[in-house]
C-alpha positions in Angstrom: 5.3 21.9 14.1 6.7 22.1 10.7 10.9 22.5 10.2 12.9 22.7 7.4 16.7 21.6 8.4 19.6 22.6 6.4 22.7 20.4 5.6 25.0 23.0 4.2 28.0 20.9 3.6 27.5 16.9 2.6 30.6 14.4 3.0 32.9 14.7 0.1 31.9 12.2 -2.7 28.2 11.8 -1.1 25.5 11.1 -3.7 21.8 11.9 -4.0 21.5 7.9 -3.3 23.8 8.4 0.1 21.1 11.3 0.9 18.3 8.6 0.0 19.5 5.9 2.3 20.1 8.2 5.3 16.2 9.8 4.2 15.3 5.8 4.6 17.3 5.1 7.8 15.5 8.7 9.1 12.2 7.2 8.7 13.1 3.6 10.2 13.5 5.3 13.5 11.6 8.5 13.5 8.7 7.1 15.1 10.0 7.2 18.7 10.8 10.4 18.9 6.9 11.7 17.4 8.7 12.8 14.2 8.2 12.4 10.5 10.2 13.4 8.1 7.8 14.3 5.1 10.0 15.4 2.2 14.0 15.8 1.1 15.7 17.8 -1.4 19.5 17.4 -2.6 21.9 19.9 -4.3 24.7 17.7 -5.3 26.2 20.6 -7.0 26.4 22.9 -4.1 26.2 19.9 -1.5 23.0 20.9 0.5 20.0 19.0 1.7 16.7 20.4 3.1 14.6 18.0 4.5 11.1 19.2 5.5 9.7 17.3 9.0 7.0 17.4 11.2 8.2 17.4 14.8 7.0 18.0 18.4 10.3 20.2 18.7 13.7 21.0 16.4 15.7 18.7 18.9 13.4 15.8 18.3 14.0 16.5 14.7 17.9 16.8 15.3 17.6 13.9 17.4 16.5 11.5 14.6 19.2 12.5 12.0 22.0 12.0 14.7 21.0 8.6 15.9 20.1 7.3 11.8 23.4 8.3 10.2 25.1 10.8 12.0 24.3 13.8 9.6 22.7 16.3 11.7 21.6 19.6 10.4 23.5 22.8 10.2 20.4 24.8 10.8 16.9 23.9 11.2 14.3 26.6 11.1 10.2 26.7 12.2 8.2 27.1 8.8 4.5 27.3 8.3 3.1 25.9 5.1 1.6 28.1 3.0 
């Protein structure tokens, strides 16, 4: 299944480069869970990420972010590519 999570509110001060190295750590571990996290985008301005991931569930998806950096979602939500 395809999910786009939401991070409504980075840390104060992060950087698109904070949101690339937690992207990289995401994708160091996302293979034990049967995830993979295909594509990130970063609003520094409004401090939001959406990062797009193929998972067998939006806990497995959750799962990954949370063990990586700590930066879980705010909402994650089931999409379908169109």
């Amino acid at each position: 299944m395809l999910f786009m999570d939401v991070h409504n509110h980075l840390p104060e001060g992060a950087s698109a480069k904070d949101v690339a190295d937690a992207h990289s750590a995401d994708l160091r571990i996302q293979d034990q869970y049967g995830v993979r996290y295909l594509n990130y985008w970063v609003d520094e301005q409004d401090g939001k990420v959406f990062c797009l991931v193929e998972a067998p569930d939006a806990e497995s998806a959750h799962r990954v972010h949370r063990e990586a950096h700590g930066l879980v979602a705010d909402e994650i939500h089931p999409v379908t590519q169109g």
